[in-house]
C-alpha positions, 0 to 999 in steps of 0.5 A, a space after each residue: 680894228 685900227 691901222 697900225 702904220 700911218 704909211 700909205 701903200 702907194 708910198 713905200 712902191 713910189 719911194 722904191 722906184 725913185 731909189 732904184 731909178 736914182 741907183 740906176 743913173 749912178 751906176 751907169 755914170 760910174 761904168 762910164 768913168 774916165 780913163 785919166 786924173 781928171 786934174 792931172 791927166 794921168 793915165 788909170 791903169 786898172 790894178 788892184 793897188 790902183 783900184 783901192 786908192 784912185 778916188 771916183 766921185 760921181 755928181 748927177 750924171 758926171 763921173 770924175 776919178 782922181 789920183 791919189 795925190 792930186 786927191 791930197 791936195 785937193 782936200 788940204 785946198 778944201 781945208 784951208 777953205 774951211 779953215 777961211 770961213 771959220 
C-alpha cells in the first residue's frame, strides 16, 4: 500500500521543537519586560486599565513597552515614512 503523506516523520518533531523552543525564549523575555515607556520613561503601573492599553513589543531576546501615547506617535512617524517611500 502507497504512503498517503509526503512528510517525513522526523520532520513534524523537529518543526515542534523548534517552536516550542523559539515560544519559550519569548516568553522568558516577555516576563523580563521593563518597568517604564522605553521612550518617555514613564513608570508602568500594573492595572487593568493599564494592561489592556500599554504595548509590549518583543524582538529576539529584547522586550520593549510603550505607552499609549508615545505608541500614537510612534506609528503616525512610521506613517509618514511609509508615506515618503510611496
Amino acid at each position: 500500500m502507497k504512503k498517503l503523506r509526503n512528510v517525513k516523520p522526523g520532520t513534524r518533531k523537529k518543526i515542534r521543537r523548534d517552536a516550542s523552543s523559539e515560544l519559550a525564549q519569548k516568553a522568558a523575555a516577555f516576563l523580563n519586560h521593563p518597568t517604564e515607556c522605553c521612550l518617555c520613561q514613564t513608570d508602568f503601573k500594573r492595572t487593568k486599565k493599564t494592561v489592556k492599553t500599554w504595548h509590549v513589543t518583543v524582538n529576539e531576546s529584547r522586550a520593549r513597552l510603550t505607552c499609549p501615547s508615545c505608541w500614537g506617535k510612534l506609528n503616525k512617524a512610521l506613517d509618514g515614512l511609509k508615506n515618503e517611500k510611496a
